[in-house]
N, C-alpha and C positions, 0 to 999 in steps of 0.2 A: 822216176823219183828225182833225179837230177833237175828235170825241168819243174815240175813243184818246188825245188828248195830255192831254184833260180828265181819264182815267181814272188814265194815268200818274203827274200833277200830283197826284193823290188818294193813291196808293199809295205814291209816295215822302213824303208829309208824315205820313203813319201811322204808314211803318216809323222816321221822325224823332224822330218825337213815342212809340216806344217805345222807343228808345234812347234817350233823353233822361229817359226813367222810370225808367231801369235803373240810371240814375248819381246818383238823387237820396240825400239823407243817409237814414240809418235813424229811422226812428220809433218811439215808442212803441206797443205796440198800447193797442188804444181801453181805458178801464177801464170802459165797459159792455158789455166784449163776453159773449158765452155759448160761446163755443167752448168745447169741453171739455181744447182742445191752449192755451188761453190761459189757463185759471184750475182748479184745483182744485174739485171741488164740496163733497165731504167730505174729513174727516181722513185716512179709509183710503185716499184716492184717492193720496194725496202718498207720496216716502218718510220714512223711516225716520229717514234723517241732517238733521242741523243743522250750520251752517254757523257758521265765527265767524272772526276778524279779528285777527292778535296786534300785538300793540305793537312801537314802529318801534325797528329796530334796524342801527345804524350799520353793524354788518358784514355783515347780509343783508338788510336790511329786512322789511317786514312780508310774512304770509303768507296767505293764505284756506288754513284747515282747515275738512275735514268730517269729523263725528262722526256714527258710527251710532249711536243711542242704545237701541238694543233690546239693543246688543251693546257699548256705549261704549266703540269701538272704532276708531282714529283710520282713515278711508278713502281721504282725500286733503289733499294738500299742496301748493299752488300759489302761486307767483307771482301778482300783479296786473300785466297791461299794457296798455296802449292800441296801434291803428296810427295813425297820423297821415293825414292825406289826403293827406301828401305820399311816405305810405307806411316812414316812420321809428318803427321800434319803441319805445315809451317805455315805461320798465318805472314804475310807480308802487309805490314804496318802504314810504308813512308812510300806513297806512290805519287810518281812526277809527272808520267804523260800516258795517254792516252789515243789510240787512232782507229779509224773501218781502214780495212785494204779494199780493193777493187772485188776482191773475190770473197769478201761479205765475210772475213774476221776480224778480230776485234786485239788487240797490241798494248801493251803497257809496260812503261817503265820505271823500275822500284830507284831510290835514294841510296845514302849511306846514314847508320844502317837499316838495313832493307826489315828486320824481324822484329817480334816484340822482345826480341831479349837484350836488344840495344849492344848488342855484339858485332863484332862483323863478322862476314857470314860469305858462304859464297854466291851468294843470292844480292848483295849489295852491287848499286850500278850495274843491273841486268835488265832485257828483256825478256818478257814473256808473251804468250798468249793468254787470253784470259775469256772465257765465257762470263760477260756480264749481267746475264741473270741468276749465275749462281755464285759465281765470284771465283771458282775455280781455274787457277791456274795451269799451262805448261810451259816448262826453261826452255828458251832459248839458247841467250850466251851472254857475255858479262864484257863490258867496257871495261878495258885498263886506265884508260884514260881518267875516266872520271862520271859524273852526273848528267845523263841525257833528259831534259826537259821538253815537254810540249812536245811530244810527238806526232806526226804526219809519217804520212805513204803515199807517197807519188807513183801513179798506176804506168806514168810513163816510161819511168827509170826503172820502176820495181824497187826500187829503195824505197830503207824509209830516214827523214830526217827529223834533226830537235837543235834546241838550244843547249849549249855548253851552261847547263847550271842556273838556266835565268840570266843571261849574260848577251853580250854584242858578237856572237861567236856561234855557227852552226856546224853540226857533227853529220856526217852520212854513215848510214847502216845498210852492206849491201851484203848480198846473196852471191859477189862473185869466185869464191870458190864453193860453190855449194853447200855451206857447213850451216844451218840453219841460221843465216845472218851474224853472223860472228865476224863480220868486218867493217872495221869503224877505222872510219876516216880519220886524220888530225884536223882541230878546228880550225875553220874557219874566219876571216873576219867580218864583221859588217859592221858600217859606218852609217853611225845614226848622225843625222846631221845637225843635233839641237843637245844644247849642253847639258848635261846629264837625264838624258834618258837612256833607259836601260830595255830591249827587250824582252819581257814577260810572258807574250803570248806568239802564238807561231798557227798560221791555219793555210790550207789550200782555197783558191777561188777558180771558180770556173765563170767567163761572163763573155761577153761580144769581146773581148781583147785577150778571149782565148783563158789557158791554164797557167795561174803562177801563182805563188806565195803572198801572205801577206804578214806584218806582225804589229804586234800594239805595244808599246812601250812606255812606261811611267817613268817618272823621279821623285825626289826627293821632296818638294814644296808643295806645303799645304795649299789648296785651292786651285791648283794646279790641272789640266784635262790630260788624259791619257792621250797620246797618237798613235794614228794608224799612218804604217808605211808599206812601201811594195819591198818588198824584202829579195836581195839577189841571192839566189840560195847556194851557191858554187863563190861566194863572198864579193866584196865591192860598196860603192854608195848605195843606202837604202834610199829610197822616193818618198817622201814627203805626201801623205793624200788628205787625210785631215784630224781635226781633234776629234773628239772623245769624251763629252760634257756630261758628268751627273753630280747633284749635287756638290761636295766640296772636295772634287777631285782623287785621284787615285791614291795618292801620296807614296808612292815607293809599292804600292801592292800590285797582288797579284793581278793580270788582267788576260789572264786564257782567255782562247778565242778559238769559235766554231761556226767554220761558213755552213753554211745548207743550199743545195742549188736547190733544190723543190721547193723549199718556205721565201727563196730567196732573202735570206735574212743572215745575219753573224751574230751569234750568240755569247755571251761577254761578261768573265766573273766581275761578279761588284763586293769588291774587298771590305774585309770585316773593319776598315777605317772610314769607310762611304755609311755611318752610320747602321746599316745592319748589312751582313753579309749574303752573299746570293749570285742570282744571274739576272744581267739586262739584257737587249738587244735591242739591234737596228736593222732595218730596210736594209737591203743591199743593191744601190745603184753608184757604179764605180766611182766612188766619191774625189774629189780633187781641190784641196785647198779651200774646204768649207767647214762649218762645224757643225757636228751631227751631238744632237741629245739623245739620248741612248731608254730604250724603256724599261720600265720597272717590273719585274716579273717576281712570283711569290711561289713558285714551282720548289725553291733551293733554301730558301731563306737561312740563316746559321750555318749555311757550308760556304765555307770559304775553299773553293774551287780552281785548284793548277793549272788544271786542263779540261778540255774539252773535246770533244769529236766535231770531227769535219766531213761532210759528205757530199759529193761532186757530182752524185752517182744518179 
């Protein structure tokens, strides 16, 4: 008898201790994994579409678009939301950045404030996860600091980095104490070398001169082209590589940016002041003090677009 109550005593703290597992928060999967359902190995492995992020808008707020780029041809259009633990659907409105990790998920970064109730919330200047074909959300962790923009992930570091706000200033977001990235750097500087331009856009490139940064930055004057520079992402002088010509300039907008090593191309919002709003792109051969006219795509048209995805992979 003794030994049955022993067994019993065994078998109910098992099935405990598996429902107790069942309920825990969701995790990151590991970034050394090798799964082939966790990471992409090659380009051809991934699809097609790229993903991007439009600017926050009072009457419907922001939205995750995905563009096939074989066919640049818009495929879906979602909402951002969260569930709460308490099971209360929060829709996140004001989203700033967007990025792939190496191991095939998908990152975004809400504003201030982040909900439709135009409150703040604890959801403002945070990361998430986000399934982009359905728009579902999971929290990460919240910047005290302030607004991370244009988001990237760097496979090397395992970080991931943005823009301070749209600004000359980059933020790092690391995993080093294990707490699902909840450690944010203090900004950064970078020194744009042409008088008022602002950094806008923030992408990863991968080419014959290896893996690094790049960003596009506008100003203020009409007529004006957008540039592209190599961007030192640990801060310092940015590099000078070249304009950025569509019709009559950026003007102070937005100009997100997404490399693709398989299309070899950089994909490029065309702000709602370039007469209609949208994405262009250009070839991607490591450009250097020349000026690149950018082409007109009709995949986006009326999104005026923050960000974009980048993929190396």
């Amino acid at each position: 008898m003794k030994n049955n109550t022993s067994w019993l005593s065994l078998a109910l703290l098992l099935g405990l201790t598996v429902a107790f597992a069942s309920c825990q928060k969701e995790t990151l999967k590991p970034t050394n994994s090798t799964s082939q359902t966790d990471q992409q190995s090659t380009a051809g492995d991934r699809s097609t579409v790229y993903y991007a992020v439009t600017n926050f808008d009072v009457s419907g707020g922001s939205r995750v678009l995905g563009i096939d780029q074989s066919t640049d041809v818009l495929v879906s259009n979602q909402a951002a939301f969260y569930v709460d633990p308490a099971g209360n659907v929060i829709q996140l409105v004001n989203l700033k950045g967007i990025c792939l990790t190496d191991w095939g998920q998908y990152f975004i970064t809400t504003g201030k404030p982040a909900t439709s109730s135009g409150l703040p919330s604890p959801y403002d200047n945070s990361l998430f996860k986000i399934n982009p074909l359905t728009g579902q959300c999971s929290y990460l962790s919240t910047d005290p600091g302030g607004t991370v923009t244009d988001l990237e992930f760097d496979p090397q570091s395992q970080n991931f980095y943005g823009l301070r706000e749209n600004s000359n200033e980059v933020v790092e977001i690391s995993n080093a104490n294990n707490n699902n990235y909840a450690d944010y750097s203090n900004p950064v500087s970078v020194f744009v070398p042409d008088d008022g331009y602002i950094l806008k856009g923030l992408s990863l490139v991968q080419d014959g001169n290896g893996l690094y940064f790049i960003g596009a930055a506008s100003n203020g004057i009409g007529g004006d082209p957008a540039k592209l520079y190599e961007v030192p992402i640990a801060g310092g002088v940015a590099t000078f590589m070249n304009d950025l010509d569509i019709l009559g300039g950026w003007v102070s907008g937005n100009c997100g940016i997404g490399y693709d090593l398989e299309y070899k191309r950089v994909n490029i919002n065309r702000d709602w002041a370039i007469t209609t709003a949208g994405i262009n792109y250009f070839q991607w051969q490591p450009p250097v003090n020349t000026n690149v006219v950018t082409t007109w795509t009709f995949a986006a048209d009326l999104h005026d677009c923050v960000d974009l995805t980048s993929s190396i992979y």
